[in-house]
N, C-alpha and C positions, 0 to 999 in steps of 0.2 A: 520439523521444528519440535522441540523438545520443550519442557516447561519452566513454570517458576521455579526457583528455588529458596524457601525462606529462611534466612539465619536463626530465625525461633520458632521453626516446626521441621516437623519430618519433611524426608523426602519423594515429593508425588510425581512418580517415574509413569507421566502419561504422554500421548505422540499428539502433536496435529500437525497436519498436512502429510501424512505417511505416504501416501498417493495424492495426486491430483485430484482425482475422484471424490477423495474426502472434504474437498473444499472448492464449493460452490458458491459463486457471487453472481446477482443480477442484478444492475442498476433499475432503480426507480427514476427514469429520467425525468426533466424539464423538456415536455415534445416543443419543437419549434413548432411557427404555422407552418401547414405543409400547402404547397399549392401543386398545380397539374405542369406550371413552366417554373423554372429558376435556373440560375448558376449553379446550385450547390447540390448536391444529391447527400442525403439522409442516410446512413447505412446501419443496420444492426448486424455485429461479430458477435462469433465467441472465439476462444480462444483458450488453450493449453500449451504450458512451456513455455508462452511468450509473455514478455511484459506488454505494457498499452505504450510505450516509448519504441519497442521492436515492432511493434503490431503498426504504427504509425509510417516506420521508416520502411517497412515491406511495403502496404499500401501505395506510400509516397511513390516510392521507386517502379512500382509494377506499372501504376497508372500514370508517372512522368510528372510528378506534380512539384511545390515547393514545401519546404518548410510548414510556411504560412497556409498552404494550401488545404491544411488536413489538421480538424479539430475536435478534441474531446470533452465530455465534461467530469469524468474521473480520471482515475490513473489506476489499473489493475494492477498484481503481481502477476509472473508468469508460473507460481507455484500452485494451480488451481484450475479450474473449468470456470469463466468468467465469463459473461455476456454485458456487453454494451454499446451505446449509441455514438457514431463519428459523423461527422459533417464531411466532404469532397470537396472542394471547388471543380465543379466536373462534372458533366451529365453522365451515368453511367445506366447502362438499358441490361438486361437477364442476360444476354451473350456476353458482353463485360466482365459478370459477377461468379459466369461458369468459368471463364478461362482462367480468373485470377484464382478460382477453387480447388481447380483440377492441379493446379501447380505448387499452391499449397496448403492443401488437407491431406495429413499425412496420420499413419494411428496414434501413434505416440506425443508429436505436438504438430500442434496446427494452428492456422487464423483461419476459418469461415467468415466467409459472407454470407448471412442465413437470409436476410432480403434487401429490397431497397423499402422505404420506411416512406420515402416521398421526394420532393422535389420543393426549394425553396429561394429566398431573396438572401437569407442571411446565416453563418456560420452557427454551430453550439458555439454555449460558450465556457470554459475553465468553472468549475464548481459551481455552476446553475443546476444542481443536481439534488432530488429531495430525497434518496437512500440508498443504501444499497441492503437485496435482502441476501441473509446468508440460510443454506442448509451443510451443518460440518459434520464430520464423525471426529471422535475423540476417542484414542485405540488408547492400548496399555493401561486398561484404569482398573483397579482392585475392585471385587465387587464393594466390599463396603463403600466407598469412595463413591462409585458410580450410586450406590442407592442414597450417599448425604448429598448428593448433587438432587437426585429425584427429591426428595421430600424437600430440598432450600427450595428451588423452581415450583413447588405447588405450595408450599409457605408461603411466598412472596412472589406476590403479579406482577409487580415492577423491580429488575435486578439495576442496582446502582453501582457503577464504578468509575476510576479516575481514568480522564481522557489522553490517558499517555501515549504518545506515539510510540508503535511499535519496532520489533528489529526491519521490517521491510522497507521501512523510512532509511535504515543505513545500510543496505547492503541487498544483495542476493543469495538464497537459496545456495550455502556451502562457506559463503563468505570468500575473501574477509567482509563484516560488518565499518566500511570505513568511509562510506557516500560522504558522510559529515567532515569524514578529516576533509575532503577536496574540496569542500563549500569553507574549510576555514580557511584554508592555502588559497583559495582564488579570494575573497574577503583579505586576508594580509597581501595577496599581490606578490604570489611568493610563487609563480607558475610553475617553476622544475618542480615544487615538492606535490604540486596540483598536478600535474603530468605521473608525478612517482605514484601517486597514489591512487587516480585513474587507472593505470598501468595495471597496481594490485589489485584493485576492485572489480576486474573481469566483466565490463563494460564493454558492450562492444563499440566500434568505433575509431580502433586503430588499423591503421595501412603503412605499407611500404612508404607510402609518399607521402603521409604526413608523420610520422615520425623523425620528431628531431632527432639530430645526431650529437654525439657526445660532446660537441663543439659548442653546441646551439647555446646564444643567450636568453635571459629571463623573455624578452620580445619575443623568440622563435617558439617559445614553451607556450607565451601565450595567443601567438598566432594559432598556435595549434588549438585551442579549444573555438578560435571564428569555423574550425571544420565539423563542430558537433553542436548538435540539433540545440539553437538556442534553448529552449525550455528545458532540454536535460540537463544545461549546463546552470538555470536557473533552479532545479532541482536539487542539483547540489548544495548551493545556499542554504533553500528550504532545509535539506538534511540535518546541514551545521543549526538553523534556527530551532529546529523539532528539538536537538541536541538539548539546548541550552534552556527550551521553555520546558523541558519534564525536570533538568535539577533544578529550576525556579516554580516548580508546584510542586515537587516534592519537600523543597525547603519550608516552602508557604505550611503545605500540611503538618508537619513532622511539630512546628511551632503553635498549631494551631487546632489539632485534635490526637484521640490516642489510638495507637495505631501500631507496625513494626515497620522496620526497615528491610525489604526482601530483593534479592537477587533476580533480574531477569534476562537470560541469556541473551546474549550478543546487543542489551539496552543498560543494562549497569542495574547498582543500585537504587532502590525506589521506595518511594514511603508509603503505604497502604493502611489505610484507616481500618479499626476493627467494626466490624458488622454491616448490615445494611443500610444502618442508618446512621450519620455523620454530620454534622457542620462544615463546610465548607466552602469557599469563595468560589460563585458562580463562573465567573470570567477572570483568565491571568494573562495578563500582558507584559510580555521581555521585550528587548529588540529582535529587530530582526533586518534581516538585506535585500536587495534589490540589484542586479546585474541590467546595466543601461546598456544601450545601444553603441556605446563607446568603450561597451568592458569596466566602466566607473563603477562602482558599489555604493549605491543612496542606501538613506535608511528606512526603516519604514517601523511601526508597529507591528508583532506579530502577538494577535489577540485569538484566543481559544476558550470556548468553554471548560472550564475543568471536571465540570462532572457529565455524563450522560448516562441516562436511563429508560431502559427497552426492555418487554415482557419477555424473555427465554422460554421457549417451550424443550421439552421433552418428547423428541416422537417414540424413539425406543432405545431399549436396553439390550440388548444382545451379546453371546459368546462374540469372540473376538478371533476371528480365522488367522489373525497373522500374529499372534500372540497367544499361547495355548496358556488358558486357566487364568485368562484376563477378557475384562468384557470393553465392550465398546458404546460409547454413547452417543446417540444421535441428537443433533439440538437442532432447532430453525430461531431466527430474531430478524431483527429492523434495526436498522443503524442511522441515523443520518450519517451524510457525507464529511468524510474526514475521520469517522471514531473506527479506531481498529477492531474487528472481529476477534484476533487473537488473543488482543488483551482482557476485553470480553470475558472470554475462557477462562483466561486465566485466573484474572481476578475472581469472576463467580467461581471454581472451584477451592480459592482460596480463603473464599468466606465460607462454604460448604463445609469444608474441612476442619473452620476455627476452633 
């Protein structure tokens, strides 16, 4: 992932996510009670290369289960070494957890099952979740750069930035960046150009036997998404809504404190207040959709904090092995659930640098 780009500063040619390695998430979950009987077995993954939508539909499939049957209360990328907590319906015992291991932990990417956590009455559940903590490296950074990052982060104990959904909200790791155009195609009820766009979004999901054919009408296009995992299909929504509530807080700001308008790949333009310290409206709420049980789109409120703030540490400064005569910087922070670590980044080196 490459960086920001601001229309009125230079340009800071620095990497995150160069490797997997360099971006590390653990959730701080909501533990369920655990008891000694239930239906449900508790599992903690980690997981490289996969999303928590892939890591879902392996599980599903290994162990025979449903949809409904396997529940999270994040959503990882698969651009990262991630660890977090999934619910089964399903007693699963150490023999279980080796076979489903052996078959896929591989070097390169894999989903572990590192233990069973416990045994209970009732599923996680969707964002019951109090954080996630991150450790990144940030390669290609000048030293200067890297040392106005060290002295901003020991200036200031708490870094403040805008809560904008990042590019992982549209796309995967190569692109295209287009999750959102499908969530507005299924929202207008326009299914071929919802199919076209799935297609180019390298989702997986497609078969021989569910691909319509050139004949197929708007009904056969949207047959086609009753075959993918309802929540990723309500994901897409979500995409198109992240879409629409960052230009309805960047308008809000741009009107409402002083600031620039700066470029962030594959998320557009975006309005960024100068410094650390800002006026701005705590909570924004746009619309937002809802994909029913009959494929109908209700509406709903989609309300977000607009600001969050967490302490950035610096562990180290170091040469940069994959970049000669550039250093690398190591950060750790705490995020609640939902605020992107990338943007994070971003933003703190963009006030760093002001």
């Amino acid at each position: 992932m490459r960086q920001h780009k601001s229309k009125n500063a230079k340009n800071l040619d620095y990497r995150l996510k160069t490797i997997n390695e360099d971006f590390e998430v653990t959730e701080v979950p909501l533990l369920p009670r655990f008891s000694k009987t239930g239906k449900y077995t508790y599992i903690w993954i980690q997981k490289s290369g996969f999303s928590t939508f892939d890591a879902q539909d392996i599980i599903r499939d290994f162990f025979k289960l449903k949809n409904e049957d396997i529940n999270v209360e994040g959503l990882k990328d698969e651009d990262g070494i991630t660890a977090q907590i999934l619910s089964l319906k399903k007693v699963l015992n150490s023999s279980q957890v080796a076979l489903f291991n052996k078959k896929n932990l591989t070097p390169s990417s894999y989903i572990k099952i590192e233990r069973i956590m416990g045994y209970g009455d009732t599923p996680v559940a969707e964002k019951m979740l109090h954080a996630n903590s991150f450790n990144l490296v940030v390669r290609n950074v000048h030293e200067t750069i890297a040392e106005q990052v060290l002295k901003f982060c020991k200036n200031n104990k708490f870094v403040s930035f805008i809560n904008y959904y990042d590019s992982q909200r549209f796309g995967m790791p190569g692109g295209p960046y287009n999750t959102h155009l499908i969530g507005k195609a299924i929202i207008d009820q326009d299914w071929k150009e919802a199919y076209k766009q799935f297609k180019l979004s390298g989702n997986k999901g497609l078969s021989e036997n569910t691909i319509p054919s050139k004949k197929s009408t708007q009904d056969d296009f949207r047959d086609f998404f009753l075959t993918i995992n309802p929540k990723k299909v309500n994901f897409f929504l979500s995409s198109y809504d992240s879409y629409l509530w960052n230009r309805e807080v960047s308008k809000v700001l741009a009107e409402n404190c002083k600031g620039s308008i700066d470029y962030f790949e594959n998320v557009g333009d975006l309005f960024i207040p100068y410094g650390n310290i800002f006026k701005a409206p705590n909570i924004v709420s746009c619309a937002g959709h809802r994909l029913e049980n009959d494929q109908k789109i209700s509406k709903k409120d989609n309300t977000r904090c607009a600001i969050t703030t967490t302490a950035v540490y610096v562990l180290d400064i170091a040469d940069d092995e994959m970049n000669k005569g550039k250093k690398k910087i190591k950060l750790t922070f705490l995020l609640p659930t939902g605020s992107y670590a990338t943007m994070c980044v971003r933003q703190l080196i963009c006030k760093a640098t002001e």
